[in-house]
Residue, then its C-alpha position, 0 to 999 in steps of 0.5 A: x240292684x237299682x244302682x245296677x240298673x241305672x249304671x246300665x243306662x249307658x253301657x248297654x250294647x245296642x247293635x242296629x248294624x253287625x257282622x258276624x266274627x270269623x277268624x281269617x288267620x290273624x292272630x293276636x301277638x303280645x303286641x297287638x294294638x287297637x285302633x279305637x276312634x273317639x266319637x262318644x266325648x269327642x266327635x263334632x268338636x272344633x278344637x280338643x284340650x290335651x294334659x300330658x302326664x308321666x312319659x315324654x311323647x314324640x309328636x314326629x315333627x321335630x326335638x324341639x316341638x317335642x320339647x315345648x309340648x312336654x314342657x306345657x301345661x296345656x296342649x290344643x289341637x284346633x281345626x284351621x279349614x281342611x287342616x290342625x294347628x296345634x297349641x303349646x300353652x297359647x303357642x302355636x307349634x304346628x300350623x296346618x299340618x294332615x296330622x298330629x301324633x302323640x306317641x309315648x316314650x313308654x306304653x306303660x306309664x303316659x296318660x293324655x287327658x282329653x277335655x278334662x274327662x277322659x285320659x287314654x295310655x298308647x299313640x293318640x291321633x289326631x286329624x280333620x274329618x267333617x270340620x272337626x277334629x277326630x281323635x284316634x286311640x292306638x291302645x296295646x290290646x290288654x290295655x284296651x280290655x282294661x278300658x272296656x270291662x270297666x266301662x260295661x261292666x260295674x268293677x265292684x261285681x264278682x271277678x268271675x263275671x269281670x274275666x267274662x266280660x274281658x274274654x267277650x269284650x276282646x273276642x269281640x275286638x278280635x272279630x272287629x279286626x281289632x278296629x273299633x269306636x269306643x261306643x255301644x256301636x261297638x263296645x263302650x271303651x273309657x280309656x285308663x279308669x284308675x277306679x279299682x284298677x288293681x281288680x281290672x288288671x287282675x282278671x285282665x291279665x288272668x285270661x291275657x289272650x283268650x277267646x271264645x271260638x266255635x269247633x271249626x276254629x272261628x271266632x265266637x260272635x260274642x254279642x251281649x247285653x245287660x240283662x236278658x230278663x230270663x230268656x236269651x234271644x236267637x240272633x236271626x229273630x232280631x236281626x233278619x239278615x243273617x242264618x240262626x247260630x248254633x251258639x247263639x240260641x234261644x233258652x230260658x235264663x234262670x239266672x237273670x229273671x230280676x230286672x224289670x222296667x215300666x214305661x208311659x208314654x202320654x197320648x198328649x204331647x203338647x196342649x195346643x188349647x189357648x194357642x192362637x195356632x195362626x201365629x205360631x212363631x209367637x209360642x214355639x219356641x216356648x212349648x215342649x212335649x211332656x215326654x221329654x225323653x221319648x219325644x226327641x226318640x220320635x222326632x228322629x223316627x219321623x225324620x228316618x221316615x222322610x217326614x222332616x229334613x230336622x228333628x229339630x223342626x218337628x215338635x209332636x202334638x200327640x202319640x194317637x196308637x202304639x202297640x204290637x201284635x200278640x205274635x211272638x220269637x222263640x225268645x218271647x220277644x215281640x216281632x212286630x208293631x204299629x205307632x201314629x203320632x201327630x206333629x207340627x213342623x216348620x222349615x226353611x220357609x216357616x210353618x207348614x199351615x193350612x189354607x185358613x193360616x192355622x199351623x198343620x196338624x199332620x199325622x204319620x202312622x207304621x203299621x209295619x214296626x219290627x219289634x227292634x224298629x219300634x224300640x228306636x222310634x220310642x228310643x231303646x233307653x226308654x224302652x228297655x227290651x223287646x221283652x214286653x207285656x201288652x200295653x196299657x191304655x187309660x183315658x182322660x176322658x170319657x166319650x158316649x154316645x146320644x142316641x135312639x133307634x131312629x133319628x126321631x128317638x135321637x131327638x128325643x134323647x137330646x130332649x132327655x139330656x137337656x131336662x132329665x127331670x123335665x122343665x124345671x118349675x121355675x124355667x122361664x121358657x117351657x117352650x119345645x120346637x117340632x119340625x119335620x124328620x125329612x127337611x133341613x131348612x126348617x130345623x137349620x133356621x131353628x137352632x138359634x130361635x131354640x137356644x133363646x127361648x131358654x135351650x127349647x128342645x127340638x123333636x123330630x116329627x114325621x108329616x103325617x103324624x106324631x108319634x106315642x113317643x114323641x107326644x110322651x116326651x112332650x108330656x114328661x118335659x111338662x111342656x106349655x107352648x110348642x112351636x111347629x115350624x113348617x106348613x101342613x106339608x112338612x107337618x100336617x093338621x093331624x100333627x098339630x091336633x095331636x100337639x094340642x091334646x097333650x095336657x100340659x100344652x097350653x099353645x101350639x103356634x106354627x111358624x109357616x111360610x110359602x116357602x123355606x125362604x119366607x118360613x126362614x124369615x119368619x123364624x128369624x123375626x122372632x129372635x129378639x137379639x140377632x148378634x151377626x148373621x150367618x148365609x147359608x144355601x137353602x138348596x143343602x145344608x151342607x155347608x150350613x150344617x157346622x155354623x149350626x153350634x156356633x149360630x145358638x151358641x152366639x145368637x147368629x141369626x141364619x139367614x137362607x138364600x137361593x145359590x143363584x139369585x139373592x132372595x128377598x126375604x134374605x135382602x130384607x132381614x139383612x137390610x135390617x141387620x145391616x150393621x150386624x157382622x155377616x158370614x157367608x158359608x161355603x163355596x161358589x157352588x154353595x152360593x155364588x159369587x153373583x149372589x154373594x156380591x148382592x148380598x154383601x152390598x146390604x150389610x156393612x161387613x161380609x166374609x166367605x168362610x168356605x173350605x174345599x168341603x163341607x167339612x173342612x168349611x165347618x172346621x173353619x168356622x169353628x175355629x173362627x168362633x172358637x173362643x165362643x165356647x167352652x173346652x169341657x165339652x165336644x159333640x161329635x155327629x156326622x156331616x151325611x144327614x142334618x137331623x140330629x146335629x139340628x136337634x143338638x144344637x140346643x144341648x150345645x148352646x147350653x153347654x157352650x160346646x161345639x158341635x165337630x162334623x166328620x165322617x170316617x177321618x178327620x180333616x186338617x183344619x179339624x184335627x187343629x181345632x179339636x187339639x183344644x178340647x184333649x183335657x175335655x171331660x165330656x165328649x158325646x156323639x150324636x147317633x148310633x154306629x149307623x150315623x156316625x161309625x165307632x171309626x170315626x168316633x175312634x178317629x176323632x177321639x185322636x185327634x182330640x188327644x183323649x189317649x191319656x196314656x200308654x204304659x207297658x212294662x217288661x223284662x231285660x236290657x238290650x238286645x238279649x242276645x248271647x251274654x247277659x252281664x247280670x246274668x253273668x254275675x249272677x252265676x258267679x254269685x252261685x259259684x259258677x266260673x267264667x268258663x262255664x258261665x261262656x259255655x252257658x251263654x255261647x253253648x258249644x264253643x270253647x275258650x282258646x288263645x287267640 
């Protein structure tokens, strides 16, 4: 049954467009040819080979053109411009001629071997359409059948099951007006095929003539597949346009339940980890989706949806949903679905980038999917029916959340994953900072004083007091020193008595200044290595909020300033820090052009690294720094509020993981850096729901590509409407003939001579 199975790879009919059959008073003579147009070996080709065997042919021209080509070992029909010439072993016969026929003497007995792969009896033309050469086939019907059941149906399966494919296949032909491709647009036609051909002509020949109509005396519309995996399908479910038929319905199929497929479909396509993603040119060429036989399938959707002018120019990052409703036909297929992927292209003019040069992320989604457009996105080889079970879907890595009931609780678990025992004994730092709940500045001007002293944990406090479960943590880290940032109005006499009480405390110094600006300075002061400085705003933390990681991780001192006017304090440590690389961040509004002039006269190198918002500017500074970190870990938190990014920022210098800032969906720039972290084992949001919403996390964990997999797995082959061929031969197996075996299939019509 497995051979079965992959022979029908590629005779399955898939109809994307029909009409149903009706008999309009043509009847089929002894005589009836076929028209079948060759497109599945032969189309957009150039020039075409041709071996003549057994009769002479006449091309129409002259005897003595005839003579030469059936005389030569190789004929060629070669495209000139609009128009064909033709070749007699290397001499040209026929120059520019509309067409050129080759007609047998005897039906019966001429073949014409086309590129040495097929060989066709009957007339064969040839004319120019499109820039290549299209080649006809003018076949005597009989002869057509007995180039179609083979080509849809094993030959070796039982002769009842073959004479049921010969009656579909030539009331099918009949229905097309006797019209048709030689592919599964129509039915698949191989020409003459000499394997068992004596069996072929047999069951041919048995029903010469016979078709399947309905009681009014019309042709059947004898659609089949190859399996329908135990249910048979009504016409109108799957294609909506037309009225249900009485002979095409829905009904259980006992006699074809076996065959059954799986698919997986990873989630990440391609690992742009590693990647310098602003030179894009330097690795495309290179790269390929995982998938490689559903991949070409969804760049072909894409550009059916207007997203690409060439599939060819699209290459898929990452398949972020895909699935159908539990909604069913009366066949049990599904009806609908719903797919997102992520991509990357170019066109005529390069690669489509964002505004810092990295290459796009772009996303495109369908939540409205027929089952049957579904199928052709993900490519109807590949998944093989409608006849679906759910879908599966594992993950590569694991996302959870850090998080308390309220910001200081948050803190305080970050404290937990930082030292879940506690200070070590031999920890060189037993160092904790507190600062205020409700300020920024403080806290932001911490992250890389923290991450110095040993990855000092930073816990939240509120003005007027400390709260039990704060001072408890403080107690169980076995803290020696804490260092208070702020005055006594961000954080009060009372908090600090309350600091100096806790047993293994030997020291609270506080860290003040008049002013954010100067309290900035002072905890700056205290780093002993300042690689680079980062400015930032001292009225928002917005923009300051993303470098907040990457200013511990890389030891960036964060220096504060007015938006308007330069402030001294931020003057001075750059004037100190002159040599040191300088990054200001955010926009004009941020800090203004004025302000960014003065400060960039105090240092020898300055850049603006600002976005069209607070996220994207963040996004660009991780992606300026991301070599700084480590892809085994990400932190997720929310760009609306400041504390628990800030007292993370420990816990991300630690592990030398970034800190990703977002809110409901992630933007572009963002979307490009997190494709680095898809094989990441940890990824941790900062917060509860309330913080950072179970969408954002769900919308970002796509992006980063956790979605390890998909996997469904189903019954049938095709569309499952009218014959299944399995089936067919199953009941040919259990002694059933191939009239009644029609009658199962097409239910209330009969056999007749067409």
């Amino acid at each position: 049954m497995k051979k079965v199975a992959i022979y029908f790879l590629i005779v399955v009919l898939v109809f994307t467009s029909f009409s149903f059959m009706d008999d309009n008073g043509t009847h089929a003579s002894s005589n009836q040819e076929v028209t079948v147009e060759l497109i599945g070996d032969f189309s957009n080709q150039s020039r075409l080979t041709l071996k003549l065997e057994g009769s002479d042919y006449k091309s129409g021209v002259s005897s003595s053109v005839d003579n030469k080509i059936n005389d030569a070992e190789i004929v060629e029909v070669v495209r000139n411009g609009s128009k064909l010439d033709v070749f007699a072993d290397s001499d040209k016969v026929i120059s520019e001629t509309q067409k050129f026929v080759l007609k047998p003497d005897k039906t019966d007995d001429g073949l014409v071997s086309v590129n040495n792969t097929k060989k066709y009896r009957g007339t064969l033309e040839f004319t120019q359409s499109s820039g290549h050469v299209k080649a006809t086939n003018i076949v005597p019907l009989e002869e057509y059948i007995m180039g179609v059941v083979p080509a849809e149906m094993p030959t070796y399966w039982h002769e009842e099951a073959l004479k049921v494919q010969a009656v579909a296949a030539r009331t099918f032909v009949a229905g097309r007006d006797f019209s048709v491709v030689d592919t599964t647009s129509d039915q698949v036609y191989n020409g003459y095929v000499s394997t068992n051909r004596s069996k072929v002509e047999g069951v041919v020949n048995a029903t010469a003539g016979e078709v399947v109509k309905q009681d009014n005396g019309r042709l059947a519309s004898t659609f089949y597949s190859a399996s329908n995996g135990g249910h048979t399908e009504q016409n109108s479910n799957l294609w909506t346009g037309g009225s249900p038929i009485s002979y095409l319905p829905a009904q259980k199929d006992p006699y074809d339940q076996d065959y059954s497929w799986d698919l997986k479909i990873h989630g990440q396509q391609i690992d742009l980890s590693g990647r310098d993603l602003t030179r894009p040119g330097d690795w495309w060429s290179s790269v390929s989706e995982e998938d490689s036989k559903v991949a070409p399938n969804l760049r072909n959707w894409l550009v059916g949806e207007g997203q690409a002018s060439r599939a060819s120019d699209v290459k898929i990052i990452a398949v972020d949903r895909l699935g159908f409703s539990s909604e069913r036909t009366s066949g049990q297929r599904i009806k609908d679905g719903f797919l997102e992927v992520r991509y990357i292209k170019r066109d005529g003019s390069g690669y489509e980038t964002n505004s810092d040069g990295s290459i796009r992320i772009l996303t495109h989604s369908s939540d409205t999917l027929t089952g049957g457009g579904l199928r052709l996105a993900i490519g109807n080889g590949m998944m093989r029916s409608l006849l679906v079970n759910d879908v599966n879907t594992s993950s590569a890595g694991s996302v959870n959340r850090i998080e308390g009931r309220t910001r200081i609780d948050t803190a305080i678990q970050v404290a937990n994953q930082l030292y879940p025992g506690g200070f070590p004994a031999d920890h060189d730092e037993k160092t904790v900072f507190v600062t205020t709940s409700h300020e920024f500045a403080d806290a932001l001007s911490a992250a890389p004083l923290a991450a110095e002293l040993d990855h000092a944990p930073i816990l939240l406090s509120g003005a007027s007091s400390l709260s039990n479960s704060v001072r408890d943590e403080i107690d169980r880290l076995g803290a020696e020193k804490v260092i208070m940032l702020g005055g006594t109005v961000a954080l009060s006499d009372q908090v600090e008595s309350s600091l100096q009480s806790i047993s293994s405390v030997n020291e609270v110094e506080r860290i003040q200044g008049a002013n954010r600006y100067e309290t900035n300075r002072k905890i700056n002061e205290k780093l002993t290595d300042v690689n680079g400085t980062f400015i930032a705003s001292g009225q928002n933390f917005a923009d300051a909020l993303g470098a907040a990681s990457v200013a511990a991780v890389e030891g960036y001192a964060m220096v504060l300033t007015h938006p308007d006017s330069a402030s001294a304090t931020a003057v001075d440590f750059l004037d100190d820090h002159s040599e040191k690389d300088s990054y200001i961040l955010g926009g004009p509004v941020a800090i203004g052009e004025s302000t960014g002039n003065t400060l960039a006269n105090h240092v020898s190198h300055v850049e603006r690294i600002a976005g069209d918002n607070r996220y994207d500017t963040a996004a660009q500074v991780l992606n300026k720094f991301q070599s700084s970190f480590d892809t085994d870990r990400i932190f997720l938190t929310t760009g609306q509020d400041f504390p628990d990014a800030l007292a993370a920022s420990s816990l991300a210098s630690k592990y030398q993981a970034p800190m990703a800032i977002g809110f409901r969906n992630v933007n572009d720039t963002m979307a490009s850096f997190l494709t680095r972290y898809s094989n990441a084992n940890h990824v941790q949001v900062l917060g509860g729901p309330v913080a950072f919403s179970d969408e954002a996390v769900d919308n970002f964990a796509r992006s980063i590509g956790l979605n390890e997999s998909y996997q469904m797995s189903g019954k049938g082959f095709g569309h499952g409407i009218g014959m299944s061929q399995h089936g067919a031969n199953n009941r040919a197996n259990a002694d059933q003939g191939y009239e009644d075996i029609l009658g199962f299939y097409y239910p209330g019509t009969s056999i007749e001579q067409h």
